[in-house]
C-alpha positions as CSV (number, residue, x, y, z in Angstrom):
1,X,125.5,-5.9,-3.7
2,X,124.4,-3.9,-7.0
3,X,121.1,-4.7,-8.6
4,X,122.2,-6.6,-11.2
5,X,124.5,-8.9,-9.2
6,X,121.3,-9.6,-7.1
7,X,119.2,-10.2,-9.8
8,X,121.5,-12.9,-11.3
9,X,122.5,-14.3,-7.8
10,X,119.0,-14.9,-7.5
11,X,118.5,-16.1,-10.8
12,X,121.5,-18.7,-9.9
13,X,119.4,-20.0,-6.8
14,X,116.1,-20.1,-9.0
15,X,118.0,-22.5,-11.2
16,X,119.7,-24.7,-8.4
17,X,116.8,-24.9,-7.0
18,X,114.4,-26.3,-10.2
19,X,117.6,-28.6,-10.5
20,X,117.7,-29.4,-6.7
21,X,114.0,-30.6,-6.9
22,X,113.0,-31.8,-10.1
23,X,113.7,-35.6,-9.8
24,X,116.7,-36.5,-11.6
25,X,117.7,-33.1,-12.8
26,X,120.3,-31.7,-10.6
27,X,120.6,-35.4,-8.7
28,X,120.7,-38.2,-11.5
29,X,120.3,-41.4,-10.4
30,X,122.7,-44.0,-12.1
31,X,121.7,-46.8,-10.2
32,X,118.9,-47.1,-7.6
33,X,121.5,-46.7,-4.4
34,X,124.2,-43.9,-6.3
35,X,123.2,-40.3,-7.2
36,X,125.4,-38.5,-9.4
37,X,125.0,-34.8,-8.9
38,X,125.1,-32.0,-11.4
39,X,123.7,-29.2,-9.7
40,X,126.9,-28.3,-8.4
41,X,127.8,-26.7,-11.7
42,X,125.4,-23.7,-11.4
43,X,127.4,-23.1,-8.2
44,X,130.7,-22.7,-10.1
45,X,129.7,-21.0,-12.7
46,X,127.8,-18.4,-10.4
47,X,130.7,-18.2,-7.8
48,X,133.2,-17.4,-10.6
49,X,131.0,-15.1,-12.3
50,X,129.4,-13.3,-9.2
51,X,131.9,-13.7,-6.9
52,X,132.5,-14.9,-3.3
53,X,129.0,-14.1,-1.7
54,X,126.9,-14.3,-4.1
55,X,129.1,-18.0,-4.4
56,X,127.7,-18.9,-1.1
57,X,124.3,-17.8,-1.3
58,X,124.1,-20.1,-4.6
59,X,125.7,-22.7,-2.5
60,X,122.9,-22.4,0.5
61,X,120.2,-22.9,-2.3
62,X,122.6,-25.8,-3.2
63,X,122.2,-27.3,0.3
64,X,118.6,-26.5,1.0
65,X,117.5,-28.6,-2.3
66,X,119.8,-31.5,-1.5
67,X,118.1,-31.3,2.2
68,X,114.7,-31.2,0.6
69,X,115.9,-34.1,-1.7
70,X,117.2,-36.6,0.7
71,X,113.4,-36.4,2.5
72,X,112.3,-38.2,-0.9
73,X,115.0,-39.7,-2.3
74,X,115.5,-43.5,-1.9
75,X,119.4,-43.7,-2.1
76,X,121.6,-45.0,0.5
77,X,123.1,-42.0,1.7
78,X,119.8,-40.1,1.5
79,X,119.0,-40.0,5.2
80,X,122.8,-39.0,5.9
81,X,122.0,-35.6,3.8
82,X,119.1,-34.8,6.3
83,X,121.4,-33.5,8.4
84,X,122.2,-29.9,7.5
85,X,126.1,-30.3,8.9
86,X,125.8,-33.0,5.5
87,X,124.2,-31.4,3.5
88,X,123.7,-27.0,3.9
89,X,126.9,-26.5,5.2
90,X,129.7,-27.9,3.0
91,X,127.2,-26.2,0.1
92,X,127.8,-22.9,1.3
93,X,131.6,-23.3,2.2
94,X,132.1,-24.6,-1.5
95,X,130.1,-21.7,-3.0
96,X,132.4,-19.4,-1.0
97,X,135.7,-20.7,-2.2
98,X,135.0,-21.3,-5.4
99,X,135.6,-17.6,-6.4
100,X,138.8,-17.5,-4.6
101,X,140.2,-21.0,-6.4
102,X,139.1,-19.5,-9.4
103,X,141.0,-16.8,-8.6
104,X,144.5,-18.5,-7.6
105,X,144.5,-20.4,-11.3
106,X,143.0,-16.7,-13.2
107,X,146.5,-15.4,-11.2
108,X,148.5,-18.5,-11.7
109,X,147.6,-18.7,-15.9
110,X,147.1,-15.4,-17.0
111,X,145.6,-14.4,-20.2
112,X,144.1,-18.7,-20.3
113,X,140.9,-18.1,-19.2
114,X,139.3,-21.0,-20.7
115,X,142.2,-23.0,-18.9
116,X,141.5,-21.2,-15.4
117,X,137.5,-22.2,-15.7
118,X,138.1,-25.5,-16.4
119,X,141.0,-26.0,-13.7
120,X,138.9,-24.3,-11.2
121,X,135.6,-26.1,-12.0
122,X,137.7,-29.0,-11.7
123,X,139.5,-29.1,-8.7
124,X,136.4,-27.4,-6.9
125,X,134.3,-30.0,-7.7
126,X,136.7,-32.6,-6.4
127,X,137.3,-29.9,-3.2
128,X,133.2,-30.5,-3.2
129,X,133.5,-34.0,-2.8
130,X,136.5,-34.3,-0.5
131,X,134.1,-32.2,2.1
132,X,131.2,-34.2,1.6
133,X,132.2,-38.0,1.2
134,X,134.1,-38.5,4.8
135,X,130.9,-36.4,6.6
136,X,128.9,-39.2,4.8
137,X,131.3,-41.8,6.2
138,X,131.2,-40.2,9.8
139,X,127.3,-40.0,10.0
140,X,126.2,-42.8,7.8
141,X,128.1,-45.3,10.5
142,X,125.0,-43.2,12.9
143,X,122.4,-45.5,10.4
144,X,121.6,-48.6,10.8
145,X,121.4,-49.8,6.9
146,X,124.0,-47.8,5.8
147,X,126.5,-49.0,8.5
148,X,125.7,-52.4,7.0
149,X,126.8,-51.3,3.9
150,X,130.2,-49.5,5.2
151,X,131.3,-51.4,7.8
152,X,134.6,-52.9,7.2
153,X,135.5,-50.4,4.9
154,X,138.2,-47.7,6.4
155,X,137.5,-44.2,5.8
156,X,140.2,-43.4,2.9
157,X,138.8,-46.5,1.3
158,X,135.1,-45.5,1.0
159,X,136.2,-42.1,0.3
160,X,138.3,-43.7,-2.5
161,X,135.6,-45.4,-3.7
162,X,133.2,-42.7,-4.0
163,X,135.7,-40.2,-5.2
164,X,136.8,-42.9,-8.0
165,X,132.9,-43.8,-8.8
166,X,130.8,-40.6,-8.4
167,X,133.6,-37.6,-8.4
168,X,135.2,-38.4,-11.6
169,X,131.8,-37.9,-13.4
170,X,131.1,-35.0,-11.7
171,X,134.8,-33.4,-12.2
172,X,134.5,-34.2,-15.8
173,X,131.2,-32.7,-16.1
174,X,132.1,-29.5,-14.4
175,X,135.4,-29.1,-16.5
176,X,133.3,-29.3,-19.8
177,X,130.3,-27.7,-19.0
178,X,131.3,-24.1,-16.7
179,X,134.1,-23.4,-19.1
180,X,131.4,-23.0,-22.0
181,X,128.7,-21.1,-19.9
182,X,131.2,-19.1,-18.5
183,X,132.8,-17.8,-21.9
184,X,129.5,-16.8,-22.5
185,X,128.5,-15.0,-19.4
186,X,131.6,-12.9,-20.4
187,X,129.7,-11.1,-22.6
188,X,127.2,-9.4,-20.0
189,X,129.6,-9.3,-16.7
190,X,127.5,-7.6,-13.9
């Protein structure tokens, strides 16, 4: 890894990391048991600009502050994300394969980048979720109050549920937002 790539990888983690654990930065809480998250958007943007390893690097800073986070949050699903299979693991395997969806839609729609940005922001964000929401599923039926909450429900629809509530804001936020910073970042490519 060059100099320059580390210095913005690190820059990247620096600023999942402030959003990761300033309370209701990265994780905004719309209603006292739901977090929408926003912090995933760094990822992208630094997976696509950086590439793969530097993808999943930002991604493990990803997973340590949402680790740190469920310690003190009070949402439902906080406890869940204590366990690092939750919540480090999934954040490095998205960070990885970001770069490489990005790639597939840069290959598949050339000469669009704005298109291939907000396409890969997009269905990354949802690949996000679809990795996260059944592991919550899986190990929230493990807790007590969240078992209460769940029971009843079967697997594709609590994963409907959440990817209908919480993914939609979060793929809409991704699509608008990385296309923007990336343009930008254009400009000084490491």
């Amino acid at each position: 890894m060059k100099t320059k790539q580390m210095v913005f990888t690190a820059l990247f983690m620096a600023i999942v990391f402030v959003m990761g654990l300033w309370p209701q930065l990265g994780f905004v809480q719309i209603v006292p048991t739901v977090q929408v998250t926003i912090i995933h958007i760094p990822v992208i943007i630094g997976s696509i600009f950086l590439g793969s390893r530097s993808g999943a690097l930002i991604g493990l800073a990803f997973g340590i502050s949402s680790f740190v986070n469920s310690m003190s949050s009070g949402v439902l699903f906080a406890p869940v994300f204590a366990n690092p299979l939750v919540s480090i693991l999934p954040r490095i395997i998205f960070g990885w394969s970001v770069h490489y969806i990005y790639t597939f839609f840069k290959m598949l729609f050339k000469n669009k980048e704005t298109l291939s940005y907000a396409l890969s922001s997009g269905v990354a964000t949802l690949f996000h979720s679809l990795m996260v929401v059944p592991l919550l599923y899986v190990f929230g039926l493990n807790n007590p109050g969240i078992a209460n909450v769940i029971s009843g429900q079967s697997i594709f629809a609590f994963i409907g549920a959440i990817l209908f509530g919480n993914a939609l804001l979060e793929i809409a936020a991704s699509v608008v937002i990385a296309p923007i910073i990336l343009a930008a970042l254009n400009r000084i490519q490491p």
